[in-house]
C-alpha positions in Angstrom: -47.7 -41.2 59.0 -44.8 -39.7 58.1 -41.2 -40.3 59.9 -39.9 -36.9 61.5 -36.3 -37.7 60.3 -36.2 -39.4 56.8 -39.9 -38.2 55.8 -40.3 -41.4 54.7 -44.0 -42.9 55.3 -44.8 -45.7 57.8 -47.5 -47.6 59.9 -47.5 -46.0 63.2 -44.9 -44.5 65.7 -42.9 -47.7 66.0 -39.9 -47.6 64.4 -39.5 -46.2 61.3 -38.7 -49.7 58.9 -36.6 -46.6 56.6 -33.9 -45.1 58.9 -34.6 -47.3 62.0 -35.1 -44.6 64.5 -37.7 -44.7 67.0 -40.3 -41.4 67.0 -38.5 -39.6 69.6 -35.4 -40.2 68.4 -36.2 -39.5 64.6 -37.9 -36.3 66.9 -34.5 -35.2 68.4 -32.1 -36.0 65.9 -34.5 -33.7 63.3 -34.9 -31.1 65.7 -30.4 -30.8 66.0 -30.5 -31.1 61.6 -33.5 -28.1 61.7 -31.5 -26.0 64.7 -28.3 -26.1 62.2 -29.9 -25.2 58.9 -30.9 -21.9 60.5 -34.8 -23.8 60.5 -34.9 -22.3 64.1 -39.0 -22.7 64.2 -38.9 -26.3 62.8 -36.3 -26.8 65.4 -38.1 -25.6 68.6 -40.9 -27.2 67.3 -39.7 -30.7 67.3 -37.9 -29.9 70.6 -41.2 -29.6 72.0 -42.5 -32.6 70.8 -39.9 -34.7 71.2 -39.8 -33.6 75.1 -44.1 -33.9 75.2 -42.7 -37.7 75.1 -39.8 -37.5 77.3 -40.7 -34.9 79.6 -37.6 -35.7 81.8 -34.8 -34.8 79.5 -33.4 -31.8 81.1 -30.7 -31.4 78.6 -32.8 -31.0 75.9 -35.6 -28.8 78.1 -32.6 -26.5 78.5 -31.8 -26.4 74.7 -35.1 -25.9 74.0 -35.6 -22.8 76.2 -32.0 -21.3 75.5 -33.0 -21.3 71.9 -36.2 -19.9 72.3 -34.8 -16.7 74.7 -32.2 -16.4 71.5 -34.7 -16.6 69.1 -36.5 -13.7 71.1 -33.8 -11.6 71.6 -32.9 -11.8 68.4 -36.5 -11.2 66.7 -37.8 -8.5 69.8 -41.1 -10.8 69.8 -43.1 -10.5 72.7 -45.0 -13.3 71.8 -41.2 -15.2 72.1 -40.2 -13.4 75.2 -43.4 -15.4 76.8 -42.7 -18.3 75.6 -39.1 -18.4 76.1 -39.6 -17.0 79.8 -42.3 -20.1 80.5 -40.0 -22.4 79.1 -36.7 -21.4 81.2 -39.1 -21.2 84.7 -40.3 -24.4 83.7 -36.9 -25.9 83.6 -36.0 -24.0 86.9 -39.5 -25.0 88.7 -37.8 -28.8 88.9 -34.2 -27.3 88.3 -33.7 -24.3 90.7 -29.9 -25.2 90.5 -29.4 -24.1 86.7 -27.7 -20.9 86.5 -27.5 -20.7 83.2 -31.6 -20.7 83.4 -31.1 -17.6 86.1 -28.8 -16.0 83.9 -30.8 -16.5 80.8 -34.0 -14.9 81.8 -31.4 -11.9 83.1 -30.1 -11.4 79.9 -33.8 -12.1 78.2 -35.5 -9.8 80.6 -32.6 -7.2 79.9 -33.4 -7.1 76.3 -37.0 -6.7 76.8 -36.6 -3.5 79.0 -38.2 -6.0 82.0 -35.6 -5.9 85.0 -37.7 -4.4 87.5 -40.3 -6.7 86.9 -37.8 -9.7 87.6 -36.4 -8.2 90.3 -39.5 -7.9 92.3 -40.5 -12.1 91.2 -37.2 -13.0 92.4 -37.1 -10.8 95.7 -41.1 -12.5 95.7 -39.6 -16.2 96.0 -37.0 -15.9 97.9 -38.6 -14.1 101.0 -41.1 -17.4 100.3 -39.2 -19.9 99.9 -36.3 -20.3 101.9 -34.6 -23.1 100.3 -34.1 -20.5 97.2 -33.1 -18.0 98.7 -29.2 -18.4 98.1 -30.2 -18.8 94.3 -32.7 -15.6 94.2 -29.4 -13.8 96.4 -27.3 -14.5 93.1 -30.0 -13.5 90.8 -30.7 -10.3 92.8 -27.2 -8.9 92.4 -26.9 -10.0 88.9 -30.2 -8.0 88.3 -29.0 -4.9 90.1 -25.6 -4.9 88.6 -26.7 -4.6 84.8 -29.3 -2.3 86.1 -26.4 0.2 87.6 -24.5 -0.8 84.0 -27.5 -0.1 81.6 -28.2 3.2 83.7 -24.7 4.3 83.7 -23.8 5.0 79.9 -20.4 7.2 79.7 -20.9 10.4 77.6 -18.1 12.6 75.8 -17.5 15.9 77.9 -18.5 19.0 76.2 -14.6 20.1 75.9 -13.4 16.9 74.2 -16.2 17.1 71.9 -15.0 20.7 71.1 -12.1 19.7 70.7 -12.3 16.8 68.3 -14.4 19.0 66.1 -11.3 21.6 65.7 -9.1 19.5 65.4 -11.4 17.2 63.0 -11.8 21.1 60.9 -7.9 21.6 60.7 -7.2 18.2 59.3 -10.1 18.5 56.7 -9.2 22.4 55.7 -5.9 23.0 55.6 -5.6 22.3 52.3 -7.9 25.1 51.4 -5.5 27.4 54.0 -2.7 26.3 51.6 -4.6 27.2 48.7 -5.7 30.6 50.1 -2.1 31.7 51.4 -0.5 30.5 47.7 -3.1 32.7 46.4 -2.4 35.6 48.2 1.7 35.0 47.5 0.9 34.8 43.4 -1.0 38.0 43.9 1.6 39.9 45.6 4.8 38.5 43.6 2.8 38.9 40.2 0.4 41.8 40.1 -2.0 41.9 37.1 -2.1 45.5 36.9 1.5 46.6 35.8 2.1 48.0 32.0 3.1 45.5 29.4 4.2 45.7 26.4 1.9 42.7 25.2 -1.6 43.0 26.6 -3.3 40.4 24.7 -0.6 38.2 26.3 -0.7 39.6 29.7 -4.9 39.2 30.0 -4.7 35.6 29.2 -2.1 34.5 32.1 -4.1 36.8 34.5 -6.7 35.1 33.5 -5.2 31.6 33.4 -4.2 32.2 36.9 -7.1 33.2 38.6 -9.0 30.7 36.7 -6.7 28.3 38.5 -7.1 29.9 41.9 -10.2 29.8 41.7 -10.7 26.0 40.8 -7.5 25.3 43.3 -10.0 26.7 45.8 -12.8 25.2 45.0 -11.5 21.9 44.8 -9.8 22.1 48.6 -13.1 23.6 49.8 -15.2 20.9 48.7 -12.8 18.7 49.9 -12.6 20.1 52.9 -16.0 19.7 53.3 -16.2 16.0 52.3 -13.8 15.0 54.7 -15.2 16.8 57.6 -18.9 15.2 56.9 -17.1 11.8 56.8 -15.3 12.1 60.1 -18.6 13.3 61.9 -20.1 10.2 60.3 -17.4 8.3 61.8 -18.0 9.6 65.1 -21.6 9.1 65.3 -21.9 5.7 63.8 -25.8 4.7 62.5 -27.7 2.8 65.2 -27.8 -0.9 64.7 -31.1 -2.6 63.2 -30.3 -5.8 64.7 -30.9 -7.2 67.7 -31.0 -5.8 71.0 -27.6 -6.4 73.3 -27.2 -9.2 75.0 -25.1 -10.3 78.1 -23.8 -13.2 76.5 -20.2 -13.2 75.5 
């Protein structure tokens, strides 16, 4: 067999005559290496045999079934949401005490659109069980405050709205404005239509300048319009493809 921390082969799960760890340690110490590489599987894995051996570790239960509600929040697996969830009430069955356990499968039943369901377990237990019941009180108003916050989402009144998108249409058009009132001026100061004594002459700067009006306008105008896409873009930001929120800091 092989050792779970050097990988090195040995006779049985004595001590490994290699790197001198016993199999739970070799267990446990691999399961921290695997966790910090970013081998999250590996990790949880060995977590779970290491603890199949010393089933009384409660630090490492509770490391083991933090990193499984992370893993699920992250990932949005329900096949993760029921293990994580079995491994925090597992914890809590002998643990009722650990808050962070209560506040875990919050946050974990948050993600997973589940409050209600928790709500009614934890109302459930503590009209059974006495002895909970201060616990379950805790868990009860943590429940029904990030209900009231995830059903109260702030919107943008119609008139601020409004008024962003003028003001958002002034700062991306007014150079065309400019361009369109200096147009109008050259017009006026230097009408194309007056006598002169060379026409040749006089066609090609009429033409020179409305050429240029006309690309002086086209370039603010597409301008215009570039800038004003990218500011609604910047107000309505893509949605995020990662994971769902989280009530963890």
């Amino acid at each position: 067999m092989l050792c779970p921390y050097c990988k090195n082969e040995k006779m049985d799960a004595s001590a490994c005559p290699h790197c001198g760890l016993q199999e739970k340690e070799a267990l446990l110490k691999a399961a921290d290496i695997y966790w910090a590489e970013g081998k999250q599987d590996l990790a949880v894995d060995y977590y779970g045999r290491y603890l199949a051996l010393e089933p009384s570790d409660f630090d490492t239960a509770c490391k083991r079934a933090s990193f499984l509600c992370s893993m699920a929040r992250e990932r949005r697996d329900t096949l993760l949401f029921q293990k994580a969830d079995q491994g925090i009430a597992g914890v809590l069955r002998d643990h009722w005490d650990w808050k962070a356990g209560h506040q875990n499968r919050v946050d974990l039943y948050y993600c997973f659109g589940k409050l209600g369901d928790l709500l009614a377990e934890y109302q459930k237990t503590g009209e059974r069980d006495p002895a909970r019941a201060a616990a379950c009180g805790e868990t009860i108003r943590l429940i029904q405050l990030v209900a009231r916050f995830q059903g109260e989402k702030p919107g943008v009144s119609e008139s601020l709205r409004e008024e962003d998108d003028t003001s958002l249409l002034v700062r991306s058009f007014w150079p065309l404005l400019l361009a369109i009132g200096l147009s109008w001026i050259m017009a006026l100061l230097f009408p194309s239509g007056g006598p002169s004594p060379d026409e040749g002459a006089a066609l090609n700067v009429a033409f020179l300048r409305q050429a240029g009006a006309v690309l002086s306008l086209l370039g603010t105008g597409f301008y215009g319009i570039w800038r004003f896409q990218k500011g609604r873009k910047g107000d309505h930001p893509p949605k995020s493809k990662g994971p769902r929120p989280t009530l963890e800091p």
